[in-house]
N, CA, C and O atoms as a GROMACS GRO file, in nm:
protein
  584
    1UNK      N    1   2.682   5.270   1.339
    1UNK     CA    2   2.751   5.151   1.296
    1UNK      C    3   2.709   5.036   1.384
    1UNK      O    4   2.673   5.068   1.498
    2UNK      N    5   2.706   4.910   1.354
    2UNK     CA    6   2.634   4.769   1.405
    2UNK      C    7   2.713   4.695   1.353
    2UNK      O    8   2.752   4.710   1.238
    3UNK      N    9   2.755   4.592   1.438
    3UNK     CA   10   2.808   4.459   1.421
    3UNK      C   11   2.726   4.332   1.442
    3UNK      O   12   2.646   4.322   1.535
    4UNK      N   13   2.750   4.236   1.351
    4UNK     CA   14   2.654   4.128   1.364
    4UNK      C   15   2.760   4.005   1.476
    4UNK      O   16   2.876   3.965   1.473
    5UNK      N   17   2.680   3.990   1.536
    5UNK     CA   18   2.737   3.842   1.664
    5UNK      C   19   2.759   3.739   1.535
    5UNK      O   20   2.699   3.720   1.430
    6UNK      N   21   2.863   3.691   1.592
    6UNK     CA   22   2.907   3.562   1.529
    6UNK      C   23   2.797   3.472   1.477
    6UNK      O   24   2.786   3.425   1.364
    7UNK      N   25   2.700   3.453   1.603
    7UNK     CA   26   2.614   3.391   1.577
    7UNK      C   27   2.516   3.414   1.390
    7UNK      O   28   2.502   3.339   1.293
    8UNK      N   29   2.468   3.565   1.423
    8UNK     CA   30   2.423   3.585   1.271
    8UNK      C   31   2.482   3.550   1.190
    8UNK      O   32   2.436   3.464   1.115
    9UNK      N   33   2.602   3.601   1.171
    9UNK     CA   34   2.697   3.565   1.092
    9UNK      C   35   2.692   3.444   1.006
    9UNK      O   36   2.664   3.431   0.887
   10UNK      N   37   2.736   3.340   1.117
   10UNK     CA   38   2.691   3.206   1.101
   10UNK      C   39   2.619   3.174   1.026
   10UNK      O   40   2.649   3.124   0.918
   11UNK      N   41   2.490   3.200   1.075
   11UNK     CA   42   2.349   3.172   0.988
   11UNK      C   43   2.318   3.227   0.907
   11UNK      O   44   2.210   3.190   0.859
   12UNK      N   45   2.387   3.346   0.841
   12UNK     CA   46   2.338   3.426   0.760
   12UNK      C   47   2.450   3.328   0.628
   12UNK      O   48   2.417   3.299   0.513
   13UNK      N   49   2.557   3.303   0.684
   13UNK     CA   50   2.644   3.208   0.595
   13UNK      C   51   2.617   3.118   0.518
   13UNK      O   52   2.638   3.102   0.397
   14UNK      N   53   2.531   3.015   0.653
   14UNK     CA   54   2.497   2.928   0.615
   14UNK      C   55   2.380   2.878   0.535
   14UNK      O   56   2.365   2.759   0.509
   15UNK      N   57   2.272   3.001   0.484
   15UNK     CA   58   2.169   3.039   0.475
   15UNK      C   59   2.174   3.090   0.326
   15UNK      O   60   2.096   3.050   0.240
   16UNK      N   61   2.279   3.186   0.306
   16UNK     CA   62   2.311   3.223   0.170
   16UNK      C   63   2.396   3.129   0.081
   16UNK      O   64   2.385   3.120  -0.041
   17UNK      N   65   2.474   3.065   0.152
   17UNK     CA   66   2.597   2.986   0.051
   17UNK      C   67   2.563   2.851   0.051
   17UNK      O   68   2.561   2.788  -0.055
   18UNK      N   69   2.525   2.776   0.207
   18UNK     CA   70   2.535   2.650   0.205
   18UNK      C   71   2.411   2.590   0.219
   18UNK      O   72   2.399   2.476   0.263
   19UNK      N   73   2.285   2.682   0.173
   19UNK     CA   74   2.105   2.620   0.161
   19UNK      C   75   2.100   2.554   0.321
   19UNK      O   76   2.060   2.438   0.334
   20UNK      N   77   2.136   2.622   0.426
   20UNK     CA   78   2.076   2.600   0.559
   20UNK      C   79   1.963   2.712   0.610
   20UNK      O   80   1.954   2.832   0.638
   21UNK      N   81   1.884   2.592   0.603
   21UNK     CA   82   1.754   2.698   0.647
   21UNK      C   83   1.780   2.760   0.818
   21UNK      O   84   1.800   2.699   0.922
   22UNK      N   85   1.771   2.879   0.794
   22UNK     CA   86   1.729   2.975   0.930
   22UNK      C   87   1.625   2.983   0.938
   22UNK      O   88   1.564   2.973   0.832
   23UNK      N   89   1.558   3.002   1.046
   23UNK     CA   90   1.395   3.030   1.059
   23UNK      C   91   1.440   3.200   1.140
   23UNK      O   92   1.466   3.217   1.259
   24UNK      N   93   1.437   3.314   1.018
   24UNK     CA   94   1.457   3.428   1.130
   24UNK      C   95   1.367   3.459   1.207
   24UNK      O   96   1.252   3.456   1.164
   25UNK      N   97   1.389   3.493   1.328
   25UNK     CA   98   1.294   3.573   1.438
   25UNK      C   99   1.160   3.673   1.374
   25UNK      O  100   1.195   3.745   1.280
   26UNK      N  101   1.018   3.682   1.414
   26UNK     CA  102   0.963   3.724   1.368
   26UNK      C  103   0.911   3.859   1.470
   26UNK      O  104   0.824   3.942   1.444
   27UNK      N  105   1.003   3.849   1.598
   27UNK     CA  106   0.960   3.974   1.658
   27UNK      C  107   1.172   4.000   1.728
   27UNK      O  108   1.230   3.913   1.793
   28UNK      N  109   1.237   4.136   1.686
   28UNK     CA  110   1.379   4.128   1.793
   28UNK      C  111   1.298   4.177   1.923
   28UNK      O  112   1.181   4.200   1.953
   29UNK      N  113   1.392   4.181   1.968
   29UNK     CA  114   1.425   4.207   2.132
   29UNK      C  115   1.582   4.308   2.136
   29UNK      O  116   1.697   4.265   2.129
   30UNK      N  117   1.531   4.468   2.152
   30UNK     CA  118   1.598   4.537   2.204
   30UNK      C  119   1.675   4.523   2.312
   30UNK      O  120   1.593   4.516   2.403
   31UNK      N  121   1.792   4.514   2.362
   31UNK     CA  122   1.829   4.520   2.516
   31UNK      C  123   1.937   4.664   2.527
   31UNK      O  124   1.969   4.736   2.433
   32UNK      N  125   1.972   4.674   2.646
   32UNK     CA  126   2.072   4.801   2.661
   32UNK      C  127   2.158   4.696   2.737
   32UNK      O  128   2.126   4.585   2.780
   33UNK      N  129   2.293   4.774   2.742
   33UNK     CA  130   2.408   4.749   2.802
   33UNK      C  131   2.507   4.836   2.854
   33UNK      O  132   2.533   4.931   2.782
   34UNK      N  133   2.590   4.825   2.996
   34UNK     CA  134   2.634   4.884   3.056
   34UNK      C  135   2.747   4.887   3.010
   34UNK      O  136   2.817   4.988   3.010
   35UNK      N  137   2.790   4.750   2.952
   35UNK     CA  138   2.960   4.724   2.937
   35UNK      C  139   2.975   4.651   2.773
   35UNK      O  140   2.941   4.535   2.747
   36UNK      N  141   3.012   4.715   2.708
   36UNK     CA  142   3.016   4.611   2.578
   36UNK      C  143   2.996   4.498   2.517
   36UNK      O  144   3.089   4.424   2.550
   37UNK      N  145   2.918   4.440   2.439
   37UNK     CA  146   2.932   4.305   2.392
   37UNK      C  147   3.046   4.318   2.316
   37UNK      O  148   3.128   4.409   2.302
   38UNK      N  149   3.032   4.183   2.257
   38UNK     CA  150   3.147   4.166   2.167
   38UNK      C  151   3.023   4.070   2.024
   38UNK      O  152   2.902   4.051   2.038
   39UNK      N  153   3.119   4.026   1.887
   39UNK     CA  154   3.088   3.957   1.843
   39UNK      C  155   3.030   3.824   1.912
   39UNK      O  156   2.926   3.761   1.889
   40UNK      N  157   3.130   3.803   2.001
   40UNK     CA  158   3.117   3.641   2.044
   40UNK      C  159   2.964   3.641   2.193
   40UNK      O  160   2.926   3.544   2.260
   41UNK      N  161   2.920   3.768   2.197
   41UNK     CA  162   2.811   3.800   2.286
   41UNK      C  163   2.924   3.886   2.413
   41UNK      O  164   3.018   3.966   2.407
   42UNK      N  165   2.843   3.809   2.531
   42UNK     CA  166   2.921   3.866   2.632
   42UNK      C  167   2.862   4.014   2.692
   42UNK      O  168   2.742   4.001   2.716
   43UNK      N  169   2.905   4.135   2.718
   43UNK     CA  170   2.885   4.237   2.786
   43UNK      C  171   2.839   4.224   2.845
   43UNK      O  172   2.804   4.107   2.867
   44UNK      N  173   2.786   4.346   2.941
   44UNK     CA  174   2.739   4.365   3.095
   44UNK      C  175   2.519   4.387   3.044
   44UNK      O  176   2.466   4.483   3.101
   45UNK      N  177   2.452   4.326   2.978
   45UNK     CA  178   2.381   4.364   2.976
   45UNK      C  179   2.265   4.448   3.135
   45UNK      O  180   2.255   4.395   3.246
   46UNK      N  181   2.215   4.544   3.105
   46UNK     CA  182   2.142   4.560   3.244
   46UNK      C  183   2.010   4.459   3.298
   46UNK      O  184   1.915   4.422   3.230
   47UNK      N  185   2.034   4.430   3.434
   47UNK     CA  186   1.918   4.330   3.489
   47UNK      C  187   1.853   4.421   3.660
   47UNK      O  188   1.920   4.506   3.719
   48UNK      N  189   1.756   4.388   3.692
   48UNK     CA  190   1.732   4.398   3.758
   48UNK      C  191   1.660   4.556   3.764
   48UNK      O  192   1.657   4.609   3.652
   49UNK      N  193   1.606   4.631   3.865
   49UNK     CA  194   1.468   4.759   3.849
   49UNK      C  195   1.422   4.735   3.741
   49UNK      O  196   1.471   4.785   3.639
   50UNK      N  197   1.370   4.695   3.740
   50UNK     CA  198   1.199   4.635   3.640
   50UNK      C  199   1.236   4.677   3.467
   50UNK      O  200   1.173   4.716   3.369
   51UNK      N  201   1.428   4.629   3.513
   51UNK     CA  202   1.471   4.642   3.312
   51UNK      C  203   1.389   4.506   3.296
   51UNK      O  204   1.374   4.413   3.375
   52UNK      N  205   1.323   4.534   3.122
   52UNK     CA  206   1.323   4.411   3.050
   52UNK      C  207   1.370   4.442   2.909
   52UNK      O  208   1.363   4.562   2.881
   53UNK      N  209   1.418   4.356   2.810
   53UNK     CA  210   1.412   4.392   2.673
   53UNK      C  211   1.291   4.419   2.617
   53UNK      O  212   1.197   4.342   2.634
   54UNK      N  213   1.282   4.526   2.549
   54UNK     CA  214   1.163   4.567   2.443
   54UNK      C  215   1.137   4.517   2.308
   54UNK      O  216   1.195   4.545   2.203
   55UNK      N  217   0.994   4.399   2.340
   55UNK     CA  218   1.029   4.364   2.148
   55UNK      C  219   0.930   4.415   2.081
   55UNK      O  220   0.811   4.421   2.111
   56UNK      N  221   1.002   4.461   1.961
   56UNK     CA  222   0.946   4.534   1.836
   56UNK      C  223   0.900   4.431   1.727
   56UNK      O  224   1.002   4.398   1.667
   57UNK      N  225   0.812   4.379   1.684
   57UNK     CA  226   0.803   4.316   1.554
   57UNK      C  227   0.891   4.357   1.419
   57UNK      O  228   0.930   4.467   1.382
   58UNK      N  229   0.911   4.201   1.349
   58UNK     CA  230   0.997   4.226   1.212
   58UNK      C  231   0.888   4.276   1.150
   58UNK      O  232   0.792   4.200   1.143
   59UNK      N  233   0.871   4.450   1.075
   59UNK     CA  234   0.765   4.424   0.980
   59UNK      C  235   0.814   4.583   0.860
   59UNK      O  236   0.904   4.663   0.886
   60UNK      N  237   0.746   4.585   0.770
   60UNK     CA  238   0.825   4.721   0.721
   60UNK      C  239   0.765   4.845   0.785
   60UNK      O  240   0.809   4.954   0.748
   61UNK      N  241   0.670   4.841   0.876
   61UNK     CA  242   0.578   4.899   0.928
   61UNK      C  243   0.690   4.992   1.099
   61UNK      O  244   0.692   5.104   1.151
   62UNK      N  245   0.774   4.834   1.127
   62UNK     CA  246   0.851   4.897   1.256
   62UNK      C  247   0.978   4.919   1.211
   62UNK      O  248   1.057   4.989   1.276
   63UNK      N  249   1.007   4.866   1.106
   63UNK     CA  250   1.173   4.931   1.053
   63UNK      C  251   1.187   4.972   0.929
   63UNK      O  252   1.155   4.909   0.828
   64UNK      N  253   1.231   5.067   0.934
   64UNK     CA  254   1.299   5.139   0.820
   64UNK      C  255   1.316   5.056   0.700
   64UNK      O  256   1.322   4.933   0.714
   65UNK      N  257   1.324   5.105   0.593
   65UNK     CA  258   1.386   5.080   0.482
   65UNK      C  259   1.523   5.130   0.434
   65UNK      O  260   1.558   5.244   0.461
   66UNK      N  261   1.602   5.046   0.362
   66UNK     CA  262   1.789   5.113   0.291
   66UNK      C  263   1.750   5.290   0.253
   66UNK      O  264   1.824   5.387   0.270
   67UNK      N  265   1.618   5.287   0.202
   67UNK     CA  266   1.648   5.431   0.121
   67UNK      C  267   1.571   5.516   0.150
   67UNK      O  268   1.522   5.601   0.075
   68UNK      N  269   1.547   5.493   0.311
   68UNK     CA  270   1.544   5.642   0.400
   68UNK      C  271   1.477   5.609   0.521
   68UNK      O  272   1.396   5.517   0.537
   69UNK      N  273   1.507   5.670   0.583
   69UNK     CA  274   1.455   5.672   0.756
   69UNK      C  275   1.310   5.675   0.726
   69UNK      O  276   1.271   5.736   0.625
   70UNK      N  277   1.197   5.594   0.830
   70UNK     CA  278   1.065   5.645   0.834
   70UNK      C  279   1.004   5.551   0.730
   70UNK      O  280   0.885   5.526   0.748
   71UNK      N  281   1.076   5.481   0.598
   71UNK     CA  282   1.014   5.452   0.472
   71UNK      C  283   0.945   5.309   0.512
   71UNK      O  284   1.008   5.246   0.597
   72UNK      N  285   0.852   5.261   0.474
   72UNK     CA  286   0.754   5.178   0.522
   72UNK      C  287   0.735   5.033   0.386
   72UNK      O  288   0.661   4.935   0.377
   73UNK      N  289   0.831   5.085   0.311
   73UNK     CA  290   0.843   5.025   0.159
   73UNK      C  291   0.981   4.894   0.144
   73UNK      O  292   1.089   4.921   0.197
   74UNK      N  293   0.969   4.801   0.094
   74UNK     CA  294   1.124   4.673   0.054
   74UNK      C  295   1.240   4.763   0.068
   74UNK      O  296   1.210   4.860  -0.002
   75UNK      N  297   1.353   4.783   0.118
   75UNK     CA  298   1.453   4.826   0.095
   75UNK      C  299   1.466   4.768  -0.034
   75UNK      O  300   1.446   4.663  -0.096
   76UNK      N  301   1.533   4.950  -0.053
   76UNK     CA  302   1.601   4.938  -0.251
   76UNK      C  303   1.678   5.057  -0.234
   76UNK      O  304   1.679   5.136  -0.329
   77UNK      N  305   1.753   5.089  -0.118
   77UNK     CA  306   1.851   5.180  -0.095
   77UNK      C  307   2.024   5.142  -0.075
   77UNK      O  308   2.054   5.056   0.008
   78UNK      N  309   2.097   5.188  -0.128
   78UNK     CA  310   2.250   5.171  -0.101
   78UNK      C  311   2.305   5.202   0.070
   78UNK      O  312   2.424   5.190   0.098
   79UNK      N  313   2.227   5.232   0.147
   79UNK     CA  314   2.261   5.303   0.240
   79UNK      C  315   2.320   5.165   0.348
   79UNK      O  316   2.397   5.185   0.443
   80UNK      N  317   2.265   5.029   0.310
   80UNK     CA  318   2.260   4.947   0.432
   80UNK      C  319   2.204   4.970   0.597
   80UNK      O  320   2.217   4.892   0.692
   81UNK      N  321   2.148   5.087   0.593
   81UNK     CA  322   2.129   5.123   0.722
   81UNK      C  323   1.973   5.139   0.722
   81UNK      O  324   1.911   5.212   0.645
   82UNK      N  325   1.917   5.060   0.822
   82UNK     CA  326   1.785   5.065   0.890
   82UNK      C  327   1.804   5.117   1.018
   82UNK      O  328   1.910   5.128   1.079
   83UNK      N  329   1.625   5.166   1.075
   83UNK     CA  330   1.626   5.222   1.230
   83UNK      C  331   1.491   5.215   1.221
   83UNK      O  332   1.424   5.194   1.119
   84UNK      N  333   1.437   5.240   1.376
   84UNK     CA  334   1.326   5.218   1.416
   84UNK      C  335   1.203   5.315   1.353
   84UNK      O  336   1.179   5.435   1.371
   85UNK      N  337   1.144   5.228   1.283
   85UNK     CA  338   1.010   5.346   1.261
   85UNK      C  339   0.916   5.374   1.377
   85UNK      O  340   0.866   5.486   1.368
   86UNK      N  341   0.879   5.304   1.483
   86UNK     CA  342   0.802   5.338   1.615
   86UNK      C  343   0.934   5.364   1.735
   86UNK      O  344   1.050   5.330   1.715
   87UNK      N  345   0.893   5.423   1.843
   87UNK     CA  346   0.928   5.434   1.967
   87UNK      C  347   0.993   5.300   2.045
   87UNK      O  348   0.914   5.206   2.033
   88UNK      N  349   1.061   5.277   2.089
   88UNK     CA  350   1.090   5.188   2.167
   88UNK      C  351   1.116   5.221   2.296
   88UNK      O  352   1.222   5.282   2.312
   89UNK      N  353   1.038   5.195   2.412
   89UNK     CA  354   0.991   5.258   2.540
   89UNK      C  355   1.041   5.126   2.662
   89UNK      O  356   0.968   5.029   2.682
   90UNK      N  357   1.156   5.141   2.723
   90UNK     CA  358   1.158   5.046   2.827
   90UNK      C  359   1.082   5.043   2.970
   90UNK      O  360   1.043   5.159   2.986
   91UNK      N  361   1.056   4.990   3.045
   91UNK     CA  362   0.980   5.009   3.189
   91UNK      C  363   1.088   5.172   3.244
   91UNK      O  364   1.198   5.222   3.222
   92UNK      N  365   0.923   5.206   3.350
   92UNK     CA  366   1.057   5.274   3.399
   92UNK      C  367   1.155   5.230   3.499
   92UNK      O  368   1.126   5.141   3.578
   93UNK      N  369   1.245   5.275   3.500
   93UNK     CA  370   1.346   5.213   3.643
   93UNK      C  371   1.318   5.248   3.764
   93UNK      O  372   1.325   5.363   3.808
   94UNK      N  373   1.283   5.140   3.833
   94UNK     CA  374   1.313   5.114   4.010
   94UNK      C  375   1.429   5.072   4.054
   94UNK      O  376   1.422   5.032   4.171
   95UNK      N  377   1.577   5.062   3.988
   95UNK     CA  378   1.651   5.087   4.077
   95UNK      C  379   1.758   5.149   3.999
   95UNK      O  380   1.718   5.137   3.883
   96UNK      N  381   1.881   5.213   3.996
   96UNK     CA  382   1.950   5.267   3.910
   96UNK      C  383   2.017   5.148   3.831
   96UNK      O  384   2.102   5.079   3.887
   97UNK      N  385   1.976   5.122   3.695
   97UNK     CA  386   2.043   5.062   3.584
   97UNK      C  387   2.178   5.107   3.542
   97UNK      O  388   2.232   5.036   3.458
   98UNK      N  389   2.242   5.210   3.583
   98UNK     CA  390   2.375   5.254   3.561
   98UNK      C  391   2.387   5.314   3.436
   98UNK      O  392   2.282   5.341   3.379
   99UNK      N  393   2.529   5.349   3.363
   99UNK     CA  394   2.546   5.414   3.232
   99UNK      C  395   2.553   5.318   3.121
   99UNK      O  396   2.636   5.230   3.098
  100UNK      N  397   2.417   5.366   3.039
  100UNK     CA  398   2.386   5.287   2.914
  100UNK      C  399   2.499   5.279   2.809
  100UNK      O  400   2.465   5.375   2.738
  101UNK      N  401   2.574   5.246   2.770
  101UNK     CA  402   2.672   5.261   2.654
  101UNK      C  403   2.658   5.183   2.526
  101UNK      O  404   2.735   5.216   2.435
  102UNK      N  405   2.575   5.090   2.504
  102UNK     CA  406   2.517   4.976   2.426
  102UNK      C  407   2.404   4.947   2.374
  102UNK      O  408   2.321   4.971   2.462
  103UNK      N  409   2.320   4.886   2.228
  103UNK     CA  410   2.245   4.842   2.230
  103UNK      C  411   2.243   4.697   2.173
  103UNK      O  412   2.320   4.670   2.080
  104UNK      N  413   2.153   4.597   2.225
  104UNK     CA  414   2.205   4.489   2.142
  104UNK      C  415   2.022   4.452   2.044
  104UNK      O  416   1.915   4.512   2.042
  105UNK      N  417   2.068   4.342   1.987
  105UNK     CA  418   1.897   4.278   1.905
  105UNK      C  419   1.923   4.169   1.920
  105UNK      O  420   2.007   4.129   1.840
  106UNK      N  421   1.868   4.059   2.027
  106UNK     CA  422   1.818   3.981   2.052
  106UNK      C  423   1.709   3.938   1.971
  106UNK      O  424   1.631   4.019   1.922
  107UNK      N  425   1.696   3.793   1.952
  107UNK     CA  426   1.597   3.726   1.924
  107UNK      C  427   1.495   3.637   2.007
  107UNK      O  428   1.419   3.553   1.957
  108UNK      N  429   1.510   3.680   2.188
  108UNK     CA  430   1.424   3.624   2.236
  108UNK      C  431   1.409   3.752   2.345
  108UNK      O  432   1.456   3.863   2.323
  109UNK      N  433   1.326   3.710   2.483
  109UNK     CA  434   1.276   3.814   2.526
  109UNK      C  435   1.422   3.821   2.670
  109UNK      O  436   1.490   3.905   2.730
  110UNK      N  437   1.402   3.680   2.665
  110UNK     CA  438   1.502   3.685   2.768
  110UNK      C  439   1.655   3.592   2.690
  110UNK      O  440   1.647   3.553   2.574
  111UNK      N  441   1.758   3.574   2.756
  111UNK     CA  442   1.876   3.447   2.704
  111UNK      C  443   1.817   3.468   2.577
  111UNK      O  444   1.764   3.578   2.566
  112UNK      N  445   1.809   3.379   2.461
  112UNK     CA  446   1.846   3.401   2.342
  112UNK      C  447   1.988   3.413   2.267
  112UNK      O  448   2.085   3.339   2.283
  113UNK      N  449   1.981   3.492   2.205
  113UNK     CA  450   2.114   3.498   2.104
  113UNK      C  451   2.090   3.667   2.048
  113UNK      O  452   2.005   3.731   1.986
  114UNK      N  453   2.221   3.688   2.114
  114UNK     CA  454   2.233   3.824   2.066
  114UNK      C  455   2.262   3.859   1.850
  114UNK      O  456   2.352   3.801   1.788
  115UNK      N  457   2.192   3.932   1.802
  115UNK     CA  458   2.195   3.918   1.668
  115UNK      C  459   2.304   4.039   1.654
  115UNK      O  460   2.424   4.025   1.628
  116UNK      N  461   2.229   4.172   1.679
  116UNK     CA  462   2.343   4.260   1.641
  116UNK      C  463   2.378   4.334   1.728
  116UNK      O  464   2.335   4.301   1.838
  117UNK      N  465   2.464   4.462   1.726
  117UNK     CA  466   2.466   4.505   1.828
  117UNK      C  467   2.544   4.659   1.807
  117UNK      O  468   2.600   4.670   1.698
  118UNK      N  469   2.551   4.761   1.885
  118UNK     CA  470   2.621   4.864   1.815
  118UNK      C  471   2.646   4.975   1.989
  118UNK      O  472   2.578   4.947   2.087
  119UNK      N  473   2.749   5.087   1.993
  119UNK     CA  474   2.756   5.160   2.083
  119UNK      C  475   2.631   5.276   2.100
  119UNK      O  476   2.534   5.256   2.026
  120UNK      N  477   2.627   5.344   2.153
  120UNK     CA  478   2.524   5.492   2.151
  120UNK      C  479   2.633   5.570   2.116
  120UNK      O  480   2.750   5.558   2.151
  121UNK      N  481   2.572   5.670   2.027
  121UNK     CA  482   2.655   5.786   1.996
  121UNK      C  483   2.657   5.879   2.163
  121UNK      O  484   2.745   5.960   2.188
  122UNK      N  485   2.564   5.853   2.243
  122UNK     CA  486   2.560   5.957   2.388
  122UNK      C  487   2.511   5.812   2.458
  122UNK      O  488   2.433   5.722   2.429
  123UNK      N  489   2.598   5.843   2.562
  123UNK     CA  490   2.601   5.724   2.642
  123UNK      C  491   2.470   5.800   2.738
  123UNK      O  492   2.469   5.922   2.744
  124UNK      N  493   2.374   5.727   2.804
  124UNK     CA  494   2.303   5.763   2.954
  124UNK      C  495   2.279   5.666   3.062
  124UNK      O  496   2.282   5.545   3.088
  125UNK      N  497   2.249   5.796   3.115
  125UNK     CA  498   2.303   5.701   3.280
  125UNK      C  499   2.153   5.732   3.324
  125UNK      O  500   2.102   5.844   3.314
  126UNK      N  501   2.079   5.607   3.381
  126UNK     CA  502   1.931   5.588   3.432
  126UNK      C  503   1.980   5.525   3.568
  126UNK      O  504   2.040   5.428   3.613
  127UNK      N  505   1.905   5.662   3.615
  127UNK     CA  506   1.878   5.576   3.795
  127UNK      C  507   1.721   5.580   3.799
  127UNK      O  508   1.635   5.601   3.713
  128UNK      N  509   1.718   5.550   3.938
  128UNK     CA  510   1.605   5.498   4.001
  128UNK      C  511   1.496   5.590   4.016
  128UNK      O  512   1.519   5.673   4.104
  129UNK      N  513   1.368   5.604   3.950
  129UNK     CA  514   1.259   5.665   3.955
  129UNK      C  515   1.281   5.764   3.824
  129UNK      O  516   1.197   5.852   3.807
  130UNK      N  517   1.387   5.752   3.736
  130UNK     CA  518   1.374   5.846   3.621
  130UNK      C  519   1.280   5.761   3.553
  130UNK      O  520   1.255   5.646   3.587
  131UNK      N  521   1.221   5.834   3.441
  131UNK     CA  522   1.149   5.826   3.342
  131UNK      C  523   1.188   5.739   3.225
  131UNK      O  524   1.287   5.754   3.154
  132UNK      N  525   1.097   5.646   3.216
  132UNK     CA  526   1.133   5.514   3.088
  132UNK      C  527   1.238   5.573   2.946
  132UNK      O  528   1.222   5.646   2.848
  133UNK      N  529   1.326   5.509   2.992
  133UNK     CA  530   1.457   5.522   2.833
  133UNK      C  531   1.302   5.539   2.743
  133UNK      O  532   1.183   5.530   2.776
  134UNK      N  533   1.380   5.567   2.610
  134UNK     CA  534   1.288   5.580   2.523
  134UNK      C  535   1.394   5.624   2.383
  134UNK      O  536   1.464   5.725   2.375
  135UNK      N  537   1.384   5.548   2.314
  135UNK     CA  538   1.456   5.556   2.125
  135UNK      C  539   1.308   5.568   2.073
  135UNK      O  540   1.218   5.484   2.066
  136UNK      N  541   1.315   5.724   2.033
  136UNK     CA  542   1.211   5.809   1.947
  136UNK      C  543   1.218   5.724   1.819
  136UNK      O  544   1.319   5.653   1.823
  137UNK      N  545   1.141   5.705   1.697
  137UNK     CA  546   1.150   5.693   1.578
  137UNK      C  547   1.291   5.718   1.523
  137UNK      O  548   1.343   5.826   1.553
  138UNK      N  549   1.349   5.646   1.460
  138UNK     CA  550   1.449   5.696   1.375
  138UNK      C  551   1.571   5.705   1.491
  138UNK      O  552   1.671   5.758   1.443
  139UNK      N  553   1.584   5.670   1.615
  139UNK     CA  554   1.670   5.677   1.672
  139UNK      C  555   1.810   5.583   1.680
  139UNK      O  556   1.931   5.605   1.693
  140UNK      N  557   1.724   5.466   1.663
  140UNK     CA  558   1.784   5.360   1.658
  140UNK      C  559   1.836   5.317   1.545
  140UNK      O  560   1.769   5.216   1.520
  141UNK      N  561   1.932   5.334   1.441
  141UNK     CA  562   2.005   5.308   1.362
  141UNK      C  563   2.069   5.232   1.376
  141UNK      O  564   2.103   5.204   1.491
  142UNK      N  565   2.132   5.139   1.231
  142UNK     CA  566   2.184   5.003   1.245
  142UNK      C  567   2.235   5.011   1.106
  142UNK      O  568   2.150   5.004   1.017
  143UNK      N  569   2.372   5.026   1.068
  143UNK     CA  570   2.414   4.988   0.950
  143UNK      C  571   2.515   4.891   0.917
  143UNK      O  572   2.622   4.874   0.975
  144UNK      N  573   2.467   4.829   0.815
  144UNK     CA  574   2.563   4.706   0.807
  144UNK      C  575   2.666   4.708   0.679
  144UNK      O  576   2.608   4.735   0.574
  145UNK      N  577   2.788   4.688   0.669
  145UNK     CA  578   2.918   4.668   0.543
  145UNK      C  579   2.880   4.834   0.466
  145UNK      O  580   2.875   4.833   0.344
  146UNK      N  581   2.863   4.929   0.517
  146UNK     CA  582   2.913   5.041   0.428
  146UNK      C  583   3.016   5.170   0.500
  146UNK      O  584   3.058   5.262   0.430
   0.00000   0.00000   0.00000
């Protein structure tokens, strides 16, 4: 399950009903988080041991399609739910980043505007000298109004 930041919201509003052009992002920006966002942004995102956000390009190539994990084709599925068709691999950590509980989608690499955002079904906890997080294919799920 994924919630959209106010912010999308917004623009997605204003975009469908009231002919305000959005220019959407053409690459997100993965981030993790220690402490919850909210709609309105906010949470504890992680900084510092060589975290950065990971960006994935918008393409049908890196995300899913509605009508099935992996599908590389226009969504034309009821499901509302997309996820990552490639890997998403963060640095590894040099210092302990603490317990992951969050992911958000940013539209820049750094500050930006958080777009969506959702909990981990298994929270993890990365310290210092473990091995780069990593959301395998298909890990990263995101569903929206179903």
């Amino acid at each position: 399950m994924a919630a959209l930041s106010d912010y999308m919201e917004n623009k997605l509003i204003d975009q469908v009903f009231r002919n305000q052009v959005f220019s959407f992002p053409s690459t997100l920006y993965v981030g993790l988080f220690t402490a919850a966002p909210s709609d309105t942004g906010g949470g504890t995102e992680v900084s510092g041991g060589s975290y950065a956000r990971v960006s994935v390009a918008c393409s049908l190539a890196n995300w899913a399609g509605t009508q099935a994990a992996a599908s590389t084709s226009a969504s034309s599925g009821a499901s509302g739910t997309t996820s990552n068709n490639v890997s998403v691999t963060f640095p590894a950590p040099t210092a302990n980043w603490g317990v992951i509980t969050y992911v958000g989608i940013f539209d820049a690499a750094t500050s930006g505007n958080l777009l969506i955002w959702g909990a981990l079904t298994i929270n993890k906890t990365v310290n210092n000298a473990d091995s780069a997080p990593t959301f395998q294919a298909s890990a990263l799920s995101f569903q929206l109004d179903n």
